[in-house]
C-alpha positions in Angstrom: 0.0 0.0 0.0 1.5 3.2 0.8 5.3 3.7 3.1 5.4 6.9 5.0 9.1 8.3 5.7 9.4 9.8 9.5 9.0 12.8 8.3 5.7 12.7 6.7 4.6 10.8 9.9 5.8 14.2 11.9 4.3 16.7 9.7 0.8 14.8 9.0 0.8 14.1 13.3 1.2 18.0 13.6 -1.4 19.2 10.9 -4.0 16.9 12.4 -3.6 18.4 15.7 -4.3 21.7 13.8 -6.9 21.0 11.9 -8.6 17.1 12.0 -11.5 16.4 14.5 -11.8 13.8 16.5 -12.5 10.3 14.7 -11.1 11.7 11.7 -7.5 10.5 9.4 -6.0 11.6 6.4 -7.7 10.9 3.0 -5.5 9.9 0.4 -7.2 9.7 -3.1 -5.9 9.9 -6.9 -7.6 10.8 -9.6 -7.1 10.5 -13.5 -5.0 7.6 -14.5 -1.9 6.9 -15.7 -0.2 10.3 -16.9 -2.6 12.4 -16.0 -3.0 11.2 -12.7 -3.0 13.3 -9.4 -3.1 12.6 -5.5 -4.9 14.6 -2.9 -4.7 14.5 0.7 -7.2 16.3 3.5 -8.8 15.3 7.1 -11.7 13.6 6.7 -14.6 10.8 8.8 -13.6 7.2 7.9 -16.5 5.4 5.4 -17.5 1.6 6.0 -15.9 0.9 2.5 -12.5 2.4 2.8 -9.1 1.0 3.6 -7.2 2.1 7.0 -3.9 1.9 7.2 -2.3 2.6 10.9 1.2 3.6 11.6 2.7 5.2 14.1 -0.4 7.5 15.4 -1.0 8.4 11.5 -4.7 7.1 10.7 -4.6 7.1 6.7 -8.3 6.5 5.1 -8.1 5.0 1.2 -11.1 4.9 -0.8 -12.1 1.3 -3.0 -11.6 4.3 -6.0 -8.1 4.8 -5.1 -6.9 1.4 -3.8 -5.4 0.5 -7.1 -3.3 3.5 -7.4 -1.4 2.9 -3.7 0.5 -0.3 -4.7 4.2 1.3 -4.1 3.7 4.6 -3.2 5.9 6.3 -0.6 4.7 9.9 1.0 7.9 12.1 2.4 8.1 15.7 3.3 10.7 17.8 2.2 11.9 21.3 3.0 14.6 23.4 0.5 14.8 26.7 -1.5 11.5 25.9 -2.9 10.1 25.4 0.2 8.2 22.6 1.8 5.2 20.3 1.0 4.5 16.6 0.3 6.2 14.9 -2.1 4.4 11.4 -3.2 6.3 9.3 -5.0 5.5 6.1 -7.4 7.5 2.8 -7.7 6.2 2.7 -11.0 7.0 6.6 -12.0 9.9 5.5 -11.0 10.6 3.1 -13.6 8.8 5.5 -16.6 5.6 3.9 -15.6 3.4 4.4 -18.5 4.0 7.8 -20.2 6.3 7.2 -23.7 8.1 10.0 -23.0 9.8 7.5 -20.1 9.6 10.5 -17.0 6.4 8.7 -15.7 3.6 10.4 -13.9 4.7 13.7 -11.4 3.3 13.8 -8.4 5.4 16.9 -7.9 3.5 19.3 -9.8 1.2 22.3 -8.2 -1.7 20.6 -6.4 -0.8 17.1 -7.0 -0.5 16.4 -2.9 -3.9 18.6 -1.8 -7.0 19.8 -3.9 -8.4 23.1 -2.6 -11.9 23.3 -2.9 -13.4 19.9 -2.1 -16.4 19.9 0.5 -15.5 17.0 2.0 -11.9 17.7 3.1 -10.3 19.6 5.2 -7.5 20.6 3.7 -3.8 22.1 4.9 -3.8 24.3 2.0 -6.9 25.8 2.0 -5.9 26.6 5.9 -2.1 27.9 4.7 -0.5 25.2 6.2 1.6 24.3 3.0 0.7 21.0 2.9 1.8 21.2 -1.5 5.0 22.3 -2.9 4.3 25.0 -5.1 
């Protein structure tokens, strides 16, 4: 399913004691497919159908929608001269996953790790808590 490095695990523990309620865990869903695929993140109540995954105090919620998409993925969080945000990265990106030009899918474009907008999530980004690397 998904790997979390430590500091992911630290910066996702901190935003939900900003801004998740009680109950709640991090959504992680992805939309499109294959090039033109993007990942969002934001606190949200876990549904009957989704997949939970546990790890040290991070609660992350998968939909059946997204399920396919997690096989490899690894979340980190990076700071540098760009600044900071998510950065989610794919075995098979990786490897030039399905794209011809061989550079695979980026999940480091603008907006790839949170979606503003959505009225189901409550998202770091939308609260300037720079959860996306711009």
């Amino acid at each position: 399913m998904i790997t979390l490095s430590e500091s992911a695990i630290q910066e996702i523990q901190r935003l939900a004691g900003e801004m998740a309620r009680e109950g709640q865990g991090l959504r992680f869903f992805v939309e499109g497919s294959c090039c033109s695929r993007s990942y969002g993140m934001g606190f949200d109540d876990p549904r009957e159908e989704d997949q939970v995954l546990e790890t040290h105090g991070v609660k992350l919620l998968v939909g059946p929608e997204s399920v396919s998409y997690t096989q490899g993925l690894a979340i980190d969080f990076t700071t540098g001269p760009e600044g900071s945000g998510f950065e989610i990265l794919s075995a098979k990106d990786a490897e030039g996953g399905c794209c011809s030009s061989g550079e695979g899918a980026s999940a480091k474009e603008e907006g790839s790790c949170c979606r503003s907008g959505s009225d189901t999530h409550n998202h770091a980004e939308q609260q300037g808590g720079g959860c996306c690397r711009n």
